[in-house]
TORMI-888114 format. One record per residue (C-alpha): residue in one letter; x, y, z. Coordinates in steps of 0.2 Angstrom, whole numbers, plus 2048, in hexadecimal, padded with zeros to 3 digits. Each point is the difference from the previous one (the first is absolute). Example, Ala and Ser with C-alpha at 12.3 -4.5 7.8 and 13.67 -1.06 7.14 Angstrom:
<sites>
A83E7EA827
S8068117FD
</sites>
This chain:
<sites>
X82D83F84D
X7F07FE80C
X7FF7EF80A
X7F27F87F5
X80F8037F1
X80C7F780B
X7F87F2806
X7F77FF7EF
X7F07FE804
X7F38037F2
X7FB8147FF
X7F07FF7F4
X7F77F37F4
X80F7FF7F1
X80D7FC811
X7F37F2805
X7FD7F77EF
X8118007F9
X8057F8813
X7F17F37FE
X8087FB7EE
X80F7F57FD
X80D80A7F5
X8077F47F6
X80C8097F3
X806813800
X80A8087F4
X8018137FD
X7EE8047F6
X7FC7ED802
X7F47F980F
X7F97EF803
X7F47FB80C
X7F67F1804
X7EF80480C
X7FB7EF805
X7EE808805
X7FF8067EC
X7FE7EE7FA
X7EE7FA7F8
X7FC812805
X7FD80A7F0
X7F681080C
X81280180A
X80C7FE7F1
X7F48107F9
X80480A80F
X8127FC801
X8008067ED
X7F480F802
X80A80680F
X8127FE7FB
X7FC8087F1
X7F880F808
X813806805
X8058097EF
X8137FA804
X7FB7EF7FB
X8007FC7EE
X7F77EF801
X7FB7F3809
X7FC7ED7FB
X7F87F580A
X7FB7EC800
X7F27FC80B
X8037EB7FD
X814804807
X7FE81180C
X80F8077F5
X802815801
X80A8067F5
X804813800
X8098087F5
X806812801
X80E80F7FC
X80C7FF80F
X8048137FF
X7EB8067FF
X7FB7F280F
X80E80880D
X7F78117FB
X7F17FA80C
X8067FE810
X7F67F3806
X8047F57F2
X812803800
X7FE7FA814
X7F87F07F8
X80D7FC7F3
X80C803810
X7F67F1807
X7FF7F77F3
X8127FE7FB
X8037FC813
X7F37F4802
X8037F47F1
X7FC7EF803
X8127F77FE
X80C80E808
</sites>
């Protein structure tokens, strides 16, 4: 494990959004996040879409500008194929907002 792994600082762009989001709910396949910064602002909300999307792991992705809600949904078993997502989900299910 390298020192940027241990002291969890943020590797590349998907490290740095999901750590700039709050992750509200997580259940194996199920994320949601709310993005303050997404709300009344339809040109981020299709970004966050366009580029979540763009990992074929993820099966879909709905999004609400008027609320910031995220939610991902996805196939436990295929995410944890891609490395980098399955360090991600690691994340997320650590950094839950609640526990």
């Amino acid at each position: 494990m390298s020192l940027l792994e241990t002291l969890q600082i943020p590797t590349n762009t998907l490290d740095v959004f999901i750590r700039s989001v709050e992750i509200s709910a997580y259940l194996p396949g199920r994320v949601r996040l709310y993005a303050k910064s997404m709300v009344g602002n339809p040109s981020l909300e299709a970004e966050v879409r366009r580029k979540l999307l763009a990992f074929k792991e993820i099966e879909s992705v709905e999004t609400s500008q008027v609320t910031g809600s995220i939610l991902i949904l996805y196939q436990p078993a295929v995410l944890r194929r891609n490395p980098e997502l399955a360090k991600v989900e690691t994340y997320i299910m650590t950094h839950v907002k609640g526990r």
